[in-house]
Residue, then its C-alpha position, 0 to 999 in steps of 0.5 A: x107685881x105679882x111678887x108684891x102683891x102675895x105677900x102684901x095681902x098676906x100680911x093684911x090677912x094676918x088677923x085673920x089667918x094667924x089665929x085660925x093657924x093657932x087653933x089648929x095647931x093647938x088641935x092637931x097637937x092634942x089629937x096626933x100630939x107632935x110635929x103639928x107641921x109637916x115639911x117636904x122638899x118640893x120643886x119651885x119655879x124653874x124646879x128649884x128645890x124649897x121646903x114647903x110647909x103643911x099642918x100634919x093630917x096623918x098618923x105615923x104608917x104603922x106596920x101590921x101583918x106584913x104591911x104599912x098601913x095605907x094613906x086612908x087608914x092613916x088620916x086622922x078624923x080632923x086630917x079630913x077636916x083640915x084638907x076638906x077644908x084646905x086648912x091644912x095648908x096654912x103653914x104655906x103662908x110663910x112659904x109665900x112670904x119668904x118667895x118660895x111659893x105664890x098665893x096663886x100658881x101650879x101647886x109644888x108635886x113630888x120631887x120624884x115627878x120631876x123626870x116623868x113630866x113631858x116638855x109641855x108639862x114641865x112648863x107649869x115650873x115657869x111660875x111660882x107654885x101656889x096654894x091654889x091653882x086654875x086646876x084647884x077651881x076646875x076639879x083639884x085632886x077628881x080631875x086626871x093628871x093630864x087635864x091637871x098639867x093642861x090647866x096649869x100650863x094654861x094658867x102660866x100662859x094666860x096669868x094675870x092679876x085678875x086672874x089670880x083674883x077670881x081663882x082665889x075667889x073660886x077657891x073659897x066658893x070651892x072650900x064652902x061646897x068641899x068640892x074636888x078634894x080627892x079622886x072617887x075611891x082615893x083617899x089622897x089623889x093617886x100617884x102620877x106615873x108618867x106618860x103613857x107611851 
């Protein structure tokens, strides 16, 4: 049902949605100029390699008195704007459509964390990778990695329609308040660099 039901309302949302993607990227393209998206590589369900798509929200690093700039410095004013408002990951609409991701699951990590993760952790791979998640109602990026990979565990063993409902509805709730969007300090949420022994 689950694979069904994504990308069906997708498609009745696409009035709405695909106009606010045209907006933006025309935006983002006036602003930072080309490419508008940006692409990575990322693990899918059972770790399944797929190209997930986002609006670009930072400027190229650049190198100045002997080091790159950082993710802070390299954000751009409607970057802020567009993850503050999670508009950035509109383009993840076609990852959805195509079967890489779900409207509700585990958000995709970093392929680098793949071999960090514990045998529980590596559990949140059992479903589908969302655009949100029951850890982006409970905290998103304030939250620590253990209470992040607890949460996503929890959600593959308790998922349910009606869940997936009421986390899309807490996401919009927690879109409007911009609440969670980064770690105090952190301009983007901090690197997971496995479990402590």
């Amino acid at each position: 049902m689950k694979r069904w039901f994504d990308p069906a309302l997708v498609v009745l949302a696409s009035p709405v949605w695909v106009p606010m993607l045209v907006v933006v990227a025309l935006a983002i393209g006036f602003t930072m100029g080309r490419p508008v998206i940006f692409s990575q590589v990322r693990p899918g369900i059972h770790g399944k390699l797929f190209r997930l798509f986002k609006f670009r929200t930072m400027r190229e690093p650049i190198l100045e008195a002997d080091r790159l700039s950082t993710d802070a410095e390299r954000i751009t004013a409607l970057g802020r704007f567009l993850r503050a408002t999670s508009l950035d990951e509109l383009p993840e609409l076609w990852n959805v459509l195509v079967g890489d991701m779900s409207l509700v699951g585990p958000r995709p990590l970093l392929t680098e964390y793949l071999p960090l993760y514990s045998p529980e952790q590596a559990r949140r791979h059992e479903m589908r990778p969302g655009l949100t998640g029951w850890a982006q109602i409970n905290g998103r990026n304030a939250i620590t990695w253990d209470e992040r990979f607890r949460l996503d565990v929890w959600y593959v063993d308790n998922w349910s329609l009606g869940l997936d409902i009421r986390i899309l509805m807490g996401t919009f709730v927690k879109v409007i308040l911009r609440e969670g969007i980064s770690a105090e300090g952190q301009a983007t949420m901090s690197r997971f660099t496995g479990n402590a022994k």
